[in-house]
Backbone atoms as SQL, in Angstrom:
CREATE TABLE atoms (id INTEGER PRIMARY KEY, chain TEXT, resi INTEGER, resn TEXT, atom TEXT, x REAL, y REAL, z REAL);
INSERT INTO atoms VALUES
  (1, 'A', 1, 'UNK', 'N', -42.220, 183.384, 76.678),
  (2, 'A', 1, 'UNK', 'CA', -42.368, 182.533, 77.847),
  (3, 'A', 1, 'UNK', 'C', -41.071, 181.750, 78.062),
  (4, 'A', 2, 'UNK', 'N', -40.729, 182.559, 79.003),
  (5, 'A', 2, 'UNK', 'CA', -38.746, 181.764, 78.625),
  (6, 'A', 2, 'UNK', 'C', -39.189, 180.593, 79.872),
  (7, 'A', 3, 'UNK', 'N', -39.453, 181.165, 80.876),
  (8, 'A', 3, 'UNK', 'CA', -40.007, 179.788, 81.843),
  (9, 'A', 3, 'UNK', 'C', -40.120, 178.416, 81.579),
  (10, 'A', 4, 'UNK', 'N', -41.564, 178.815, 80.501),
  (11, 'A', 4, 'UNK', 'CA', -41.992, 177.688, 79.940),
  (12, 'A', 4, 'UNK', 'C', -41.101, 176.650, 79.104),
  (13, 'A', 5, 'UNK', 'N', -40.872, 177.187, 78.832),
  (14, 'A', 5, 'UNK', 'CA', -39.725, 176.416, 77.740),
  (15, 'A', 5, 'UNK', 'C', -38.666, 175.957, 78.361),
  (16, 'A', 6, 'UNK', 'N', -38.227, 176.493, 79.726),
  (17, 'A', 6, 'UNK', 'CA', -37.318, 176.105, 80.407),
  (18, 'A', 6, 'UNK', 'C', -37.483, 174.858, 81.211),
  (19, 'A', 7, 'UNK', 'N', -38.831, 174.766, 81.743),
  (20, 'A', 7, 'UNK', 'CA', -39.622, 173.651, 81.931),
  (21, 'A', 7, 'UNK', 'C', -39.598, 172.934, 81.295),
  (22, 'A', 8, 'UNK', 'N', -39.873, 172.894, 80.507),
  (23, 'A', 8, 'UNK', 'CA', -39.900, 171.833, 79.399),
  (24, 'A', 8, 'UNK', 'C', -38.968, 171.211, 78.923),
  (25, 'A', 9, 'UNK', 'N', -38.122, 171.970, 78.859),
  (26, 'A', 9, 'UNK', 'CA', -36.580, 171.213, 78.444),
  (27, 'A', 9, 'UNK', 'C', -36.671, 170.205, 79.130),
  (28, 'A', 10, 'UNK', 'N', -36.728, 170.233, 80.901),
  (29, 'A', 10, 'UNK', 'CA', -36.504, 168.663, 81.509),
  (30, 'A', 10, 'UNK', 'C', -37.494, 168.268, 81.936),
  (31, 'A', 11, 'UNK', 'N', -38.773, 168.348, 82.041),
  (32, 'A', 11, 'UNK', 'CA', -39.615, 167.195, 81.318),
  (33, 'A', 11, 'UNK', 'C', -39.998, 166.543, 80.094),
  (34, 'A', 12, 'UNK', 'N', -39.611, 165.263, 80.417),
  (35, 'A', 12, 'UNK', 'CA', -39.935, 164.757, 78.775),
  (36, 'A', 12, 'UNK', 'C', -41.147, 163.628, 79.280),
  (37, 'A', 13, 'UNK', 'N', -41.663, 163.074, 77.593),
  (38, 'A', 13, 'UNK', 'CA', -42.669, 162.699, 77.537),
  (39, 'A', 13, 'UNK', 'C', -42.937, 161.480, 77.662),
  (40, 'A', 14, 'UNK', 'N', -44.338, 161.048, 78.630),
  (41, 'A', 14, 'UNK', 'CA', -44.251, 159.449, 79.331),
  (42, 'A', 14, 'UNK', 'C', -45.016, 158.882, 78.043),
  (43, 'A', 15, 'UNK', 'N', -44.449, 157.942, 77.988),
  (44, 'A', 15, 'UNK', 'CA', -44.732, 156.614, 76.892),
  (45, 'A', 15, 'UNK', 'C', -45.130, 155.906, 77.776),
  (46, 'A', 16, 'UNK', 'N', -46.594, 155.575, 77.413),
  (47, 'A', 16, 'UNK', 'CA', -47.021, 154.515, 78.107),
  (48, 'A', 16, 'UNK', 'C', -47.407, 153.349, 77.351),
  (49, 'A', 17, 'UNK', 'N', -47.164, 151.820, 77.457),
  (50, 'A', 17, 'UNK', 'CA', -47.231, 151.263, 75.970),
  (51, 'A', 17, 'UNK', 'C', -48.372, 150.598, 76.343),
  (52, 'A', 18, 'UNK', 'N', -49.382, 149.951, 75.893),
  (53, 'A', 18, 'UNK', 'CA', -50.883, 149.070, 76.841),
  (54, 'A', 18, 'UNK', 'C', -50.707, 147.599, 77.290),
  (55, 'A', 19, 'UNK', 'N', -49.575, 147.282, 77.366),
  (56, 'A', 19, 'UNK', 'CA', -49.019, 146.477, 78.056),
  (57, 'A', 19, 'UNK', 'C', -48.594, 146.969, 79.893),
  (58, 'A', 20, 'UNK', 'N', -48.070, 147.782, 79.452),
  (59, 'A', 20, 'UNK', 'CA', -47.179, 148.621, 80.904),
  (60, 'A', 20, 'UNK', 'C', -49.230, 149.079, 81.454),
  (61, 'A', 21, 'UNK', 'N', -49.851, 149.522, 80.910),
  (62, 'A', 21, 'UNK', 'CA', -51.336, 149.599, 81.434),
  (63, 'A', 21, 'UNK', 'C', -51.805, 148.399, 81.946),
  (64, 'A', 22, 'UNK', 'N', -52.130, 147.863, 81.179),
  (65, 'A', 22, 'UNK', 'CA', -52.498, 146.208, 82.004),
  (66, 'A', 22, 'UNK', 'C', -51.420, 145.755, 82.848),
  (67, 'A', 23, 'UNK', 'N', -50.479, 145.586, 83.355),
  (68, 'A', 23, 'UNK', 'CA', -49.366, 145.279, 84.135),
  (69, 'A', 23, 'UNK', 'C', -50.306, 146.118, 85.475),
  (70, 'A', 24, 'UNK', 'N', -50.321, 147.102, 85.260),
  (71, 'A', 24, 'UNK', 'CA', -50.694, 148.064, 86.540),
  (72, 'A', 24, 'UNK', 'C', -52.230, 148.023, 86.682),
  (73, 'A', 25, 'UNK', 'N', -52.733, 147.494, 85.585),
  (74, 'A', 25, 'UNK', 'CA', -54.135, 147.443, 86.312),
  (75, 'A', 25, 'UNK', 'C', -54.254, 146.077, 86.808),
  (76, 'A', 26, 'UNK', 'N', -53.567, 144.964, 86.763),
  (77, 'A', 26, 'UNK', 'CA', -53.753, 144.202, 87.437),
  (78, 'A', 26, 'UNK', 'C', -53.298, 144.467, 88.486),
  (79, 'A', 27, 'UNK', 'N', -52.052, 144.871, 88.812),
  (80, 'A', 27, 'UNK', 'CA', -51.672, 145.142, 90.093),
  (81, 'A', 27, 'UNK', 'C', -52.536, 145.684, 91.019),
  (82, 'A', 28, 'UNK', 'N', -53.238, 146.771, 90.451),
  (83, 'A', 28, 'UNK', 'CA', -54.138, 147.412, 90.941),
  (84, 'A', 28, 'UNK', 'C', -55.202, 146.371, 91.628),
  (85, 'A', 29, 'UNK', 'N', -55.644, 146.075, 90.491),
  (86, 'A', 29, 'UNK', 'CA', -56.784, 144.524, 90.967),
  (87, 'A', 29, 'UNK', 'C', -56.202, 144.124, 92.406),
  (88, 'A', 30, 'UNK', 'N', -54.937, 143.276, 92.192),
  (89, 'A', 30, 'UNK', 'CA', -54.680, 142.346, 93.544),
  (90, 'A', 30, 'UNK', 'C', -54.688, 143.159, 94.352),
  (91, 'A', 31, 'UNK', 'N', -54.158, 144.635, 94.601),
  (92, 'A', 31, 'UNK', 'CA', -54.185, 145.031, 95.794),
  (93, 'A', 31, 'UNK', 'C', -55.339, 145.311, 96.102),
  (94, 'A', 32, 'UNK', 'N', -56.713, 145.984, 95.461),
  (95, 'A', 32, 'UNK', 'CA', -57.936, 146.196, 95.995),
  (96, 'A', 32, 'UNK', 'C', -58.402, 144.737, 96.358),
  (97, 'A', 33, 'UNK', 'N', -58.196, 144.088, 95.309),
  (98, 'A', 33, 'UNK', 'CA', -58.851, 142.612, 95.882),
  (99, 'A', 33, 'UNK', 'C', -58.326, 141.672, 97.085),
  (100, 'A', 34, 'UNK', 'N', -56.850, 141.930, 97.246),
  (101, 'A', 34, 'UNK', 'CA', -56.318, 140.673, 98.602),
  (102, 'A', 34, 'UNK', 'C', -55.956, 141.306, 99.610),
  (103, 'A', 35, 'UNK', 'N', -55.053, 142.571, 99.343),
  (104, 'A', 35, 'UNK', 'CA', -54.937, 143.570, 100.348),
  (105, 'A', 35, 'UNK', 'C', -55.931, 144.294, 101.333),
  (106, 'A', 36, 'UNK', 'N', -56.657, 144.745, 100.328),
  (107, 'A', 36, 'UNK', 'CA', -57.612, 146.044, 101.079),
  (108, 'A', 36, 'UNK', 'C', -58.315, 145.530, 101.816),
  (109, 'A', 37, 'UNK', 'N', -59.136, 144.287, 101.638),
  (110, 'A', 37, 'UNK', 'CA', -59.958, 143.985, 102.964),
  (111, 'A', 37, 'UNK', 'C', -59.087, 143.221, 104.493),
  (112, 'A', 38, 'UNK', 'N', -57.451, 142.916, 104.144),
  (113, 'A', 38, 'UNK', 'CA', -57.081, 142.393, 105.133),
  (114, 'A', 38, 'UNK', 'C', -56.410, 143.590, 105.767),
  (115, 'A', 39, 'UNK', 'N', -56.124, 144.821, 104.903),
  (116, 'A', 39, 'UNK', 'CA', -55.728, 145.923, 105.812),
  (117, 'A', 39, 'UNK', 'C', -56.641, 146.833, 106.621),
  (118, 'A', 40, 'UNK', 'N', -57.917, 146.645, 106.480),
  (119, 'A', 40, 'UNK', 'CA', -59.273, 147.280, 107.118),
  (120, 'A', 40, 'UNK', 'C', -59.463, 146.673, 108.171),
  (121, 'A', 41, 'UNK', 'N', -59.053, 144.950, 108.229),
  (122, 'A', 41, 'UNK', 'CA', -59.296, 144.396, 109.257),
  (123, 'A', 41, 'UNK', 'C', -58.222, 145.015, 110.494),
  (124, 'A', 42, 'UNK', 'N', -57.255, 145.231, 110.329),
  (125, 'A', 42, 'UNK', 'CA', -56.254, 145.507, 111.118),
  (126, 'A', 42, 'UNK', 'C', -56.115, 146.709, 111.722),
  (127, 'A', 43, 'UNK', 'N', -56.222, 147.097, 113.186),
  (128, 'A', 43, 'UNK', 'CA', -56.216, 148.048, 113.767),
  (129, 'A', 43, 'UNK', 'C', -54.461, 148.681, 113.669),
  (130, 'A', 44, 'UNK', 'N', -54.824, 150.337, 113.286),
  (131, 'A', 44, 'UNK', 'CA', -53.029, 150.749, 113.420),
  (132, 'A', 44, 'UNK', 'C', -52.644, 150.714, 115.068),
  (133, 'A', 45, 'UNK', 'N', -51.762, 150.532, 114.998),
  (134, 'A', 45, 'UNK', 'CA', -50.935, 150.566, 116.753),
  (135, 'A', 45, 'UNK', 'C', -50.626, 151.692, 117.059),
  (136, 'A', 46, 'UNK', 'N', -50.200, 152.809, 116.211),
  (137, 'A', 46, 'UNK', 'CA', -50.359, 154.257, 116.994),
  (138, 'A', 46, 'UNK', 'C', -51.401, 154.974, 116.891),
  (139, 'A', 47, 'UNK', 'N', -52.515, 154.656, 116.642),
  (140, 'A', 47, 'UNK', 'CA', -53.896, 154.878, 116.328),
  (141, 'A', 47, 'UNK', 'C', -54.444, 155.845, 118.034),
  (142, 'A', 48, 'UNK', 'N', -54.170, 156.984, 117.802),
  (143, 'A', 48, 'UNK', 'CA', -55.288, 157.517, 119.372),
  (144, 'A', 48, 'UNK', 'C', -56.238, 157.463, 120.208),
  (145, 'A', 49, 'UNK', 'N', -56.048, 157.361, 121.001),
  (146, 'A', 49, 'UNK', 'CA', -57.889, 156.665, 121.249),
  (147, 'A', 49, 'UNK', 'C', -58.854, 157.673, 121.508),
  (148, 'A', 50, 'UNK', 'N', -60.011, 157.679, 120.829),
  (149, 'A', 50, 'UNK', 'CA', -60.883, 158.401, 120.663),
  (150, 'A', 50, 'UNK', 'C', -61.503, 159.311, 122.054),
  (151, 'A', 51, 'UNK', 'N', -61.007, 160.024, 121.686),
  (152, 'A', 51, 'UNK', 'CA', -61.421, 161.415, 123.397),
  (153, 'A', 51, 'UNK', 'C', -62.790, 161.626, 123.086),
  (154, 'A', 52, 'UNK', 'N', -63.052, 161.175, 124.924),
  (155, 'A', 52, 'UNK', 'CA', -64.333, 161.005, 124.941),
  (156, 'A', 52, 'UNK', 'C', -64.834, 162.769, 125.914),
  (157, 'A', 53, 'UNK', 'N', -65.853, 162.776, 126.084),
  (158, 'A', 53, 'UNK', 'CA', -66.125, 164.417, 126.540),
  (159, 'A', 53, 'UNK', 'C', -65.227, 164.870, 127.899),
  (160, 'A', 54, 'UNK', 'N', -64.773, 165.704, 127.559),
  (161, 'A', 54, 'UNK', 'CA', -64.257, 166.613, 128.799),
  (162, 'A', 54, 'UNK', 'C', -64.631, 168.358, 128.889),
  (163, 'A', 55, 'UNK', 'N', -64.634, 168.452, 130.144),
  (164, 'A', 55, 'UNK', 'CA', -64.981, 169.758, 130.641),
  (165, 'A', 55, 'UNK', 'C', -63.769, 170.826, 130.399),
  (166, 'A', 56, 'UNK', 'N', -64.292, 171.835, 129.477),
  (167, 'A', 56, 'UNK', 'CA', -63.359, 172.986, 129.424),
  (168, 'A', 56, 'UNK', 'C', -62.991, 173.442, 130.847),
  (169, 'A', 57, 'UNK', 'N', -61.694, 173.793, 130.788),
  (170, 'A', 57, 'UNK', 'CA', -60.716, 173.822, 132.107),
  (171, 'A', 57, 'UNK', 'C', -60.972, 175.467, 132.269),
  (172, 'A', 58, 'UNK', 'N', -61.899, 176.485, 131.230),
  (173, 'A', 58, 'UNK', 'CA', -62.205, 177.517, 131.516),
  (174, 'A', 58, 'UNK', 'C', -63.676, 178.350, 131.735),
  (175, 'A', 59, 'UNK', 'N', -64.320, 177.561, 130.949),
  (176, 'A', 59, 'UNK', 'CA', -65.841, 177.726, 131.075),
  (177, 'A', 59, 'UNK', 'C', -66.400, 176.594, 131.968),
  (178, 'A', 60, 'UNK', 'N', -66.180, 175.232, 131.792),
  (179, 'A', 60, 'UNK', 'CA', -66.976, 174.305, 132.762),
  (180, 'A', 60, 'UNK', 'C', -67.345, 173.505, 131.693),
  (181, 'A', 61, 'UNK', 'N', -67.890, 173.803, 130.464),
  (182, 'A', 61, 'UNK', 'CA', -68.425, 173.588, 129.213),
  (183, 'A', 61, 'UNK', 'C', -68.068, 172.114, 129.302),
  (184, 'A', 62, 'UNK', 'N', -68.980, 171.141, 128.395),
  (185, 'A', 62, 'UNK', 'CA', -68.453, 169.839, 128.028),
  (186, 'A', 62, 'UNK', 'C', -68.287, 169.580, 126.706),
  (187, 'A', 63, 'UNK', 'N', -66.618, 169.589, 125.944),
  (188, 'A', 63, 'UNK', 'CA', -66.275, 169.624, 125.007),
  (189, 'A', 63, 'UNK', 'C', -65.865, 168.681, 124.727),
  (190, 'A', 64, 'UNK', 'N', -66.436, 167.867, 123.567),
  (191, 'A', 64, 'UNK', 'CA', -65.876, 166.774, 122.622),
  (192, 'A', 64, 'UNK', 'C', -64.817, 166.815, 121.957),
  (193, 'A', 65, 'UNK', 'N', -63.874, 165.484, 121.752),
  (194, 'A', 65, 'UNK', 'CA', -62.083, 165.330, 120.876),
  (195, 'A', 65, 'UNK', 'C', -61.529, 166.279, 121.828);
């Protein structure tokens, strides 16, 4: 498996220490906790506006989006 090994050469291995874990799970925390409900509140500005029914321009049909 020459591939494999070739791969491998330049990936090397993540050390994660449980400090660097808790660092990021708090982070994690604040953003679900202060972020996420003030970014739900907020409408995006290039956001489409929802197509409401129109008539196929070949059958007559009334097609939704």
């Amino acid at each position: 498996m020459k591939t494999k090994s070739f791969v491998s050469s330049f990936l090397s291995y993540q050390r994660t220490s449980a400090d660097e874990i808790q660092q990021g799970s708090k982070a994690l925390a604040d953003v679900l906790e202060i972020d996420l409900p003030m970014l739900k509140k907020m409408k995006p500005k290039d956001a489409a506006p929802l197509a409401g029914p129109s008539a196929c321009d070949r059958c007559g049909r009334v097609v939704y989006g």
